[in-house]
C-alpha positions in Angstrom: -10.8 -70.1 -1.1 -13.3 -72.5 -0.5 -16.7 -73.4 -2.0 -19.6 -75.6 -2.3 -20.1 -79.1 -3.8 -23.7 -80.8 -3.8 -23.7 -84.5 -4.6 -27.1 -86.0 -4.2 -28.8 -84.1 -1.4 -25.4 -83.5 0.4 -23.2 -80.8 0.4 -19.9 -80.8 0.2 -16.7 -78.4 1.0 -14.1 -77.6 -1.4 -11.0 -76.4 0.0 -7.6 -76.4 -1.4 -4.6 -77.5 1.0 -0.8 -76.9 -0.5 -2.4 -76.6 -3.5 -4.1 -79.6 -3.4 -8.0 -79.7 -3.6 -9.5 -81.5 -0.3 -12.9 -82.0 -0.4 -15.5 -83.1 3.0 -18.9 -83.9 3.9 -20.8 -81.1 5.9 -23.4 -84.1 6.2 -26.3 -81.6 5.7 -28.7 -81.2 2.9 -29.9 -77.5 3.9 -27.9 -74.7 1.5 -28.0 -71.7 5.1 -26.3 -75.1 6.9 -24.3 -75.6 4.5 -23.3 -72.4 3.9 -22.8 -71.2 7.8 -20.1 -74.3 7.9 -18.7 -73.0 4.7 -18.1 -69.6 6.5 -16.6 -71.0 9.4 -13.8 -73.1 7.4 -13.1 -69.4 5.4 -12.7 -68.2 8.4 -10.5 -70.4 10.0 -7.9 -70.0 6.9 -8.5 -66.2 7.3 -6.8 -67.0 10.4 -3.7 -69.2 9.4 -5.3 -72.3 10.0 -4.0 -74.0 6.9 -5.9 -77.0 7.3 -9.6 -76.1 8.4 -11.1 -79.5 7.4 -12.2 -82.0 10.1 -9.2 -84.8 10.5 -10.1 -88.8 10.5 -8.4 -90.2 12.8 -9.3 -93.7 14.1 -10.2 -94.3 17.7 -8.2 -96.5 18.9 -4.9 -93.9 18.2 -6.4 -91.1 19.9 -7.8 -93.5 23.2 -4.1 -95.5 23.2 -2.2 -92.3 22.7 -4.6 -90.2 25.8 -3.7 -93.2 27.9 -0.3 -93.5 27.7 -0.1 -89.5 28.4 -2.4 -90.3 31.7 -0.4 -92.8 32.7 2.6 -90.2 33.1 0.5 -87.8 34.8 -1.6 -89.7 37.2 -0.9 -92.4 39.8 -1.5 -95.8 38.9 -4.8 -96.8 40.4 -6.5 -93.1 39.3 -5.1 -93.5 35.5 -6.4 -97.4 35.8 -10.2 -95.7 36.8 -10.0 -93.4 33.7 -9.2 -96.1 31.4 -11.9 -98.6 32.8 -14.2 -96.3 32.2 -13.0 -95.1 27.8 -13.1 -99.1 27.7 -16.4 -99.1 28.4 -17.5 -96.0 26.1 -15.5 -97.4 23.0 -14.3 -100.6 23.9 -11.1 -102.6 23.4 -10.0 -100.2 20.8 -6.4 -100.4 21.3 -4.2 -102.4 22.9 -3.8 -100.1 26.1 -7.1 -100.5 27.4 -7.3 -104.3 26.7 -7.9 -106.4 29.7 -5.0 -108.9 29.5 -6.1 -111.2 32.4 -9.5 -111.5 34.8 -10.0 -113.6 37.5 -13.4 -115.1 37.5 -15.1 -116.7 40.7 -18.6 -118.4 41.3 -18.9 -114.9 42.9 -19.2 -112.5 40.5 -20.8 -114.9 38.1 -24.0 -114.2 40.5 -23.6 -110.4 41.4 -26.9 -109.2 42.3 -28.6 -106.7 40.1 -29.0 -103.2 41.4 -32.4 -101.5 41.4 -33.5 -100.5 38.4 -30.9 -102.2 36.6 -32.4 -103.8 33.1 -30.1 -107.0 32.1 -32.1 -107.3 28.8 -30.6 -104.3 27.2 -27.1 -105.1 25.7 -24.6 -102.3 26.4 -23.2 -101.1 23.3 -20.1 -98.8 23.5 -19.9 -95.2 21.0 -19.7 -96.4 17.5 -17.8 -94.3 14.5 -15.8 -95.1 11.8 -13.4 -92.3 13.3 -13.2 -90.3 16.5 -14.4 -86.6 14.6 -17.7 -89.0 13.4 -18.7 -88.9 17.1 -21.3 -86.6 17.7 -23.2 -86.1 21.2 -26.2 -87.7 20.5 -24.3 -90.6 20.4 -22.4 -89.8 23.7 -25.8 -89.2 25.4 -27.2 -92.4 23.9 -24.6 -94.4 25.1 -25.3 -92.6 29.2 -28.1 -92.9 28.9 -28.3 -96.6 27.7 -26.2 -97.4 30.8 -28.1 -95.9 33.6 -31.3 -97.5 31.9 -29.6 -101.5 31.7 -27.4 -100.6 34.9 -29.3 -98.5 37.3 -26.5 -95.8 37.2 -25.8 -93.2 40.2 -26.1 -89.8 38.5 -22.4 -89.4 39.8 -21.4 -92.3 38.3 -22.9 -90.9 34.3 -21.7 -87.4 34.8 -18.1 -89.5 35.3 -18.8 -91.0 32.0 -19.0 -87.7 30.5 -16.6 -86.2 32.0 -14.0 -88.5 31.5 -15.2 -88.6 27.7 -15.0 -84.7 27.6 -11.2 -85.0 28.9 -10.4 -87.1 26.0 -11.4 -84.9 23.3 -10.2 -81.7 25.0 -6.7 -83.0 25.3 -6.6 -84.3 21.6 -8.0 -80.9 20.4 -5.6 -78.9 22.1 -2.9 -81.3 21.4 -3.4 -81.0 18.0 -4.1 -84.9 17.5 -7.4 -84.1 16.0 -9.6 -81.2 14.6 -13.0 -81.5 15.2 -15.9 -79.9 13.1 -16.4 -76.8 13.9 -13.5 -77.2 16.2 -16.3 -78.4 19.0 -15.7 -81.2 22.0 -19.3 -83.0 21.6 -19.0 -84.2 25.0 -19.1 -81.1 26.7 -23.1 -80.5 25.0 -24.2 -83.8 27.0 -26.2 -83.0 29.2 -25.3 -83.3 33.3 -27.7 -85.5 35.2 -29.2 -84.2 38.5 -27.0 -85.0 41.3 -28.3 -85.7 45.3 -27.0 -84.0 47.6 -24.0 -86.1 49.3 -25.1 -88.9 52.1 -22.7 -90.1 54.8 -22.4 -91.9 57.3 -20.7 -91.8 60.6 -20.3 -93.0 64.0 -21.6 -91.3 66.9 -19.1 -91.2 70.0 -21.1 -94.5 71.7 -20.9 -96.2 68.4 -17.0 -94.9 68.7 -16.5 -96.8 71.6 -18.9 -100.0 70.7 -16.5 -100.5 67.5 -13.2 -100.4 69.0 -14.5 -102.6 72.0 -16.0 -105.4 69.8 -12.1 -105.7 68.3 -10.3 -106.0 71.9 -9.7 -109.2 70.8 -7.5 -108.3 67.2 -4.9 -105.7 68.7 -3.6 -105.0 65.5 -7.2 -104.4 63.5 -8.5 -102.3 66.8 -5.3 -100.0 66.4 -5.8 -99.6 62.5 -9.9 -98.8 63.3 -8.8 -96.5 66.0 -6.3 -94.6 63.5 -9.0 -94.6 61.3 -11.5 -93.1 63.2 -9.6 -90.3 65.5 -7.1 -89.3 62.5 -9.6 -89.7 59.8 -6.8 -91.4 57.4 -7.9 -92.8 54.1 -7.4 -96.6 53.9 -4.3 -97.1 51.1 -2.7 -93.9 53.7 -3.5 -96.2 56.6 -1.4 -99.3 54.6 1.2 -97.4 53.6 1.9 -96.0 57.1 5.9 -97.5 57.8 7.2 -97.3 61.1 8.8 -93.6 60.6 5.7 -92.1 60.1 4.6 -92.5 63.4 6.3 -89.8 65.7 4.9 -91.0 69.0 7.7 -88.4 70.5 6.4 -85.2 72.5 8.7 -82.6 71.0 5.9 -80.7 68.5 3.6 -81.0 71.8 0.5 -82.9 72.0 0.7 -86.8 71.9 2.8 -87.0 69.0 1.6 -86.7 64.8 1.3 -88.9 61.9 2.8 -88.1 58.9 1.3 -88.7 55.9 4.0 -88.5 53.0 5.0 -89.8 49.6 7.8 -92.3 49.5 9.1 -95.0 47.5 9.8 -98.6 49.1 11.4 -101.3 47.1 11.2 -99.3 43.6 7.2 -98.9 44.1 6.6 -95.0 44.7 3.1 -93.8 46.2 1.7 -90.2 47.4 -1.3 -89.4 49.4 -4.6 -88.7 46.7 -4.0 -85.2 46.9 -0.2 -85.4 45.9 -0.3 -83.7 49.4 1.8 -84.5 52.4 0.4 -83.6 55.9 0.5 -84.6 59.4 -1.8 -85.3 61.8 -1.9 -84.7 65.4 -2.5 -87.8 67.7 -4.8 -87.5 69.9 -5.3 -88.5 73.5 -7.7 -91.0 73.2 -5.7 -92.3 70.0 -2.4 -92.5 71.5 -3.7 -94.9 74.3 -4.1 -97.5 71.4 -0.7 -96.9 69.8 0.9 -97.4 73.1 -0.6 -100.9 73.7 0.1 -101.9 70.1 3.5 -103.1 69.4 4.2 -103.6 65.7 5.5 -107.1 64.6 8.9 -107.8 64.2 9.7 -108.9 60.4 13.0 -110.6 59.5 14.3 -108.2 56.3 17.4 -106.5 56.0 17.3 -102.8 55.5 17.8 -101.3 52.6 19.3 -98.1 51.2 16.5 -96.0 51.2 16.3 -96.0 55.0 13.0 -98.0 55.1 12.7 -100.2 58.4 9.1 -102.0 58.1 5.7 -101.5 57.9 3.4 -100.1 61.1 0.9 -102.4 59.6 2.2 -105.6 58.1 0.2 -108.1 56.1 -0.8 -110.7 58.8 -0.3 -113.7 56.7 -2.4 -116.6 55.7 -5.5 -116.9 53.3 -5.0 -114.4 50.8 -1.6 -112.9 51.1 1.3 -113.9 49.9 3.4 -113.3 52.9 3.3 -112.2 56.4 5.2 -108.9 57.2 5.0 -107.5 53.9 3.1 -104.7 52.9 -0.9 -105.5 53.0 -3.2 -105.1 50.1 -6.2 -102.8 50.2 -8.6 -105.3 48.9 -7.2 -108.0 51.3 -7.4 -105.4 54.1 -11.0 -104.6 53.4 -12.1 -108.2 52.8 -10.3 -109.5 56.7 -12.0 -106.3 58.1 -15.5 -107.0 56.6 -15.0 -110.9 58.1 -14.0 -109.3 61.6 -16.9 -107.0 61.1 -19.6 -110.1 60.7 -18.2 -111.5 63.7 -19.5 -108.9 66.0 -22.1 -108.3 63.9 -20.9 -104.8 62.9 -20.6 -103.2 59.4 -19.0 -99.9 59.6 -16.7 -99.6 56.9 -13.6 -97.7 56.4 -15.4 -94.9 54.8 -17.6 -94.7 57.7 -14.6 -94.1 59.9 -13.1 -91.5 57.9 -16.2 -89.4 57.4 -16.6 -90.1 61.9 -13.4 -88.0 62.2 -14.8 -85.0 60.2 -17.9 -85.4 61.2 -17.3 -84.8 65.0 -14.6 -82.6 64.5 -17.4 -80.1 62.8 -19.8 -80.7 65.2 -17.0 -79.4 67.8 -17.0 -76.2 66.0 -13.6 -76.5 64.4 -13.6 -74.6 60.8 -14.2 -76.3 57.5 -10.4 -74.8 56.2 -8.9 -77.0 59.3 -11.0 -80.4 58.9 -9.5 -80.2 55.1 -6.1 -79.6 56.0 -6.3 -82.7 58.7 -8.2 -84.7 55.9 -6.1 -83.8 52.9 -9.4 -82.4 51.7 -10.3 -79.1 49.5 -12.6 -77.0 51.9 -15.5 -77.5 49.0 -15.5 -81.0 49.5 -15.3 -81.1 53.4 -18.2 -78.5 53.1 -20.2 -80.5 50.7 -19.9 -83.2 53.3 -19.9 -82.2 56.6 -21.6 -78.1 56.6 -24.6 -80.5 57.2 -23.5 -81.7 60.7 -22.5 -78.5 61.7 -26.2 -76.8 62.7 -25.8 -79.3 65.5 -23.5 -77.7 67.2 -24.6 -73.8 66.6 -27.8 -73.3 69.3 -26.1 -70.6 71.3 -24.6 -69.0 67.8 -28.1 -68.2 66.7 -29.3 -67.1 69.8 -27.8 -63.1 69.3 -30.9 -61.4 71.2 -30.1 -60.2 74.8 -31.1 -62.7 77.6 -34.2 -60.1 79.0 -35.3 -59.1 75.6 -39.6 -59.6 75.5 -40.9 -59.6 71.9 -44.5 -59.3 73.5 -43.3 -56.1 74.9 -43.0 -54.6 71.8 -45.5 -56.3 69.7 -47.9 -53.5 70.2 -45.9 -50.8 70.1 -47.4 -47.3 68.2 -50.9 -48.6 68.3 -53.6 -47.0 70.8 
C-alpha cells in the first residue's frame, strides 16, 4: 500500500519496500496531482513492480556506463560523435567522456562565428543533482540555448535530442534507472523544423574540368575519378588495399570495386552501413586506373594476406610516413590545397552525391543508386528524387501524338 505525506506545500509518497518504509517527493503541491501519481505507483506494485519509486542515480554512472556499452556496439569514430555530443549536454561527468588531450592552433583560436551565432551567451550543459531530476524543460532549454549562442542547423538540435533520448531509453530498459512515471523526458522535446536536403554536384562539363585541372597529381586525379564515377565515401576510398580492386574482366564489364570490412595490422574497419558491396567500374573510370600505377612500399607481408594500400600516404608535411595508410583529415586538407591551386572547391561530398546524382538523372531506380552507394533507398530518395524530374519529359507525355484538346473542348454544346 502506499499513501500520502504533505510536508509544507509538498506532497509526499509513502511506500513500503521489503518492509521497509521509502518515502519520495512527487514535487507538486496540488492534492488530484498528487494523487494521479499516487495511483500510478499502486499500480505499478499491482503489477510486481516491487520497487515503483523513481531511483537516484548520479549522472555521471549512467553517461560512463551508456558509453562503454556504445563503444562495443558501434565503430570507433560513430561511438566518438555520440559521446561528443552527451559531453556537451552534461559535461565532463565521468571519466569516459573526458577530453584527455587537444591540440590547440592559432587556427581555431580565431574560428569565425556562424550566422546567427551569439558568443555572449555562455553554454551551460543539463544540470541535476541526479539523472531521474532531469526533466524536459531542461532538455529543451539547453537546445534551445545552443542554437540561440551557436546558430545551430535544425539537424544538428534534433541530433541533440536524439542522442539524449537514446540515453535514457537504454538505461530504462536496462534497468539502470526508473524514471517517474516511468517516462524518457527527452522524447517530449520538441523536433525542430528541418529543410528539405541541399546538394551539390557536378555536372558532366564540371566532370571533366575537375579531373583535367589534376593531370598534373596522377595519384589525387585517380582518387577524384573513383570518387566521382563509383560514388565511394572518402574513409572507403582510404581504406581501398590493392585486393579490392579487381581490374580483371571475368564478372564482365571493366572490372568492380569491392568495398569490404577487413582488419590490417590489428585495426578492423567496415563500410558505414556494416555493408559490404561492390561496385562496377566503369569505362570512363577504368581509363584512369589503367594509367595509375600504385607505389611500390618496402613492408613485408603479413599473415593476414594484406599486400599494400591502392592509396598510400604520400609523405611529407603532415604524415608520419610515406606508404602507409593515409588519414582522412590529412587526405582532405592535401586535397582542399590542390583544390586552391586550380582554383576549384568541390569537395569529396560533392563527388559522391555527382555519382547519384547522374546516375538518377539516367533513369536508373532509387533501389539501385542505394545498393551502389551503400545507401537505404529513403535516403538516396531524400537526396536525389529531386534530380530525377529532369530526366522524365517523355514519361509524362502519355497522350497520343495526334490527340487535339481544341477538338474536344466544345464538345456537347450547340
Amino acid at each position: 500500500m502506499a499513501s500520502l505525506l504533505k510536508r509544507g506545500d509538498v506532497y509526499y509518497a509513502q511506500v513500503y519496500i521489503g518492509g521497509k518504509q521509502r518515502r519520495r517527493s512527487l514535487k507538486t503541491s496540488s492534492l488530484q496531482i498528487a494523487k494521479e501519481k499516487l495511483r500510478r505507483i499502486e499500480s505499478q506494485q499491482a503489477q510486481g513492480n516491487d520497487n515503483p519509486l523513481p531511483s537516484r542515480t548520479p549522472i555521471g554512472e549512467v553517461v560512463g556506463a551508456y558509453v562503454d556499452h556504445i563503444r562495443t556496439k558501434k565503430t570507433a569514430k560513430s561511438a566518438q560523435t555520440d559521446v561528443y555530443y552527451l559531453r556537451e549536454a552534461f559535461g565532463p561527468c565521468c571519466d569516459q567522456i573526458q577530453i584527455t588531450s587537444r591540440r590547440v592552433t592559432s587556427k581555431s583560436k580565431k574560428r569565425p562565428r556562424k550566422p546567427g551565432q551569439d558568443r555572449r551567451c555562455k553554454d551551460r550543459p543539463v544540470e541535476a543533482d541526479c539523472i531521474e531530476a532531469v526533466t524536459t524543460s531542461q532538455i529543451q532549454q539547453f537546445i534551445d540555448a545552443r542554437v540561440r549562442s551557436r546558430g545551430l542547423a535544425p539537424k544538428t538540435a534534433n541530433r541533440y535530442r536524439e542522442i539524449i533520448c537514446r540515453l535514457f531509453n537504454w538505461a530504462m530498459r536496462q534497468g539502470v534507472i526508473r524514471m517517474p512515471n516511468q517516462l524518457n523526458p527527452a522524447s517530449r522535446v520538441e523536433r525542430h523544423k528541418e529543410q528539405a536536403s541541399k546538394i551539390s554536384y557536378l555536372t558532366l562539363p564540371q566532370i571533366d574540368e575537375q579531373l583535367d585541372a589534376l593531370r598534373f597529381k596522377p595519384q589525387l586525379q585517380t582518387m577524384v575519378a573513383i570518387l566521382i564515377y563509383a560514388g565511394l565515401r572518402r574513409e572507403e576510398l582510404l581504406w581501398l588495399t590493392l585486393s579490392d580492386i579487381d581490374l580483371s574482366q571475368r564478372h564482365g564489364g571493366h572490372g568492380l570495386i569491392k568495398v569490404r570490412a577487413k582488419t590490417i595490422d590489428g585495426t578492423s574497419w567496415q563500410p558505414k552501413t556494416a555493408n559490404n558491396r561492390a561496385v562496377p567500374i566503369s569505362s570512363s573510370l577504368r581509363a584512369y586506373l589503367d594509367r595509375y600505377t600504385p607505389p611500390k612500399t618496402e613492408r613485408p607481408e603479413p599473415a593476414d594476406g594484406f599486400k599494400g594500400w591502392f592509396f598510400p600516404s604520400p609523405g611529407g608535411r603532415g604524415h608520419r610516413s610515406g606508404g602507409g595508410w593515409w588519414d582522412p583529415d590529412n587526405f582532405s586538407r592535401d586535397l582542399r590545397a590542390a583544390q586552391s591551386e586550380v582554383g576549384l572547391a568541390w569537395t569529396c561530398l560533392d563527388y559522391r552525391h555527382t555519382f547519384g546524382s547522374q546516375l538518377a538523372q539516367r533513369g536508373i531506380s532509387l533501389y539501385k543508386i542505394s545498393s551502389l552507394m551503400g545507401n537505404s533507398p529513403e535516403i538516396c530518395r531524400r537526396h536525389y528524387a529531386s534530380v530525377v524530374p529532369e530526366a522524365m519529359h517523355n514519361e509524362v507525355d502519355f497522350a497520343p501524338a495526334n490527340h487535339r484538346p481544341d477538338t474536344y473542348l466544345f464538345a456537347g454544346r450547340g
